[in-house]
C-alpha positions in Angstrom: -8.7 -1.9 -2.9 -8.7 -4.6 -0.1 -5.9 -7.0 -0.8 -6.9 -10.3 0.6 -4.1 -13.3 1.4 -4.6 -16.5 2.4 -4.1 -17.6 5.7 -1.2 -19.6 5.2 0.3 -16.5 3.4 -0.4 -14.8 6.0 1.3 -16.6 8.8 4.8 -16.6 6.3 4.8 -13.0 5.8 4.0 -12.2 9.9 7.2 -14.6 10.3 9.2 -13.2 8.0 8.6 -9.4 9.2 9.1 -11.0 12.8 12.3 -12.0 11.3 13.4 -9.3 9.5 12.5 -7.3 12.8 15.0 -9.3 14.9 17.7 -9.5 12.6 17.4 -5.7 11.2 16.4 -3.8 13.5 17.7 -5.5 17.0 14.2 -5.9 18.3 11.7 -8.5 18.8 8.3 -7.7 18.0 5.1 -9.9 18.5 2.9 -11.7 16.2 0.3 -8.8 17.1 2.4 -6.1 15.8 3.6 -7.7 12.8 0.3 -8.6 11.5 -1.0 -5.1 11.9 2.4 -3.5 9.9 1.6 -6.0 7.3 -2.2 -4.9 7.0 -0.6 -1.3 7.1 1.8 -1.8 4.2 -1.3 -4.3 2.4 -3.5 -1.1 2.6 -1.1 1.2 1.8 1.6 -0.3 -0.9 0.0 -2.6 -2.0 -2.0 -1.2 -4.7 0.3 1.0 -5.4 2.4 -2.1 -6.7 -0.3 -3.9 -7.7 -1.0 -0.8 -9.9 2.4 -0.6 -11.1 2.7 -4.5 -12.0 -0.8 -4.3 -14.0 0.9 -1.2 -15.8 4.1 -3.1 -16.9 1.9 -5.8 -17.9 0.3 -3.5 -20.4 3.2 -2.1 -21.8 5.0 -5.2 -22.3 1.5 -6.9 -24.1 1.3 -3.6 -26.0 4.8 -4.2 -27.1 3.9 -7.7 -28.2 0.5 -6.5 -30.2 2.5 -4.3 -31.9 5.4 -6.8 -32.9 2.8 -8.9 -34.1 1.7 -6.0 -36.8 5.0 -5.4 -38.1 5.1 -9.0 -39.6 
């Protein structure tokens, strides 16, 4: 699954990793380098979380069906 962001997202996210990068971890790193760890973690968390959100999703709509039945 190929997560796909808009540009503008994009740009945010680079900055903030840029950021977190600076202020975390004592070390600058270039728009280059924070653009290919957020592809990384886009390719490889993401679904995972996506998966995870669509499963809560269910369980709290199942929950919901099946308050509607008890009335």
């Amino acid at each position: 699954m190929d997560i796909e962001l808009k540009k503008e997202t994009q740009d945010r996210l680079v900055g903030t990793i840029k950021k977190y990068f600076q202020e975390n971890m004592d070390e600058e790193i270039g728009d280059l380098k924070a653009m290919l760890l957020m592809e990384f973690f886009l390719k490889k968390v993401g679904p995972e979380i996506y998966n995870q959100a669509v499963s809560d999703a269910q369980s709290v709509m199942l929950e919901r069906v099946n308050e509607l039945d008890s009335f």
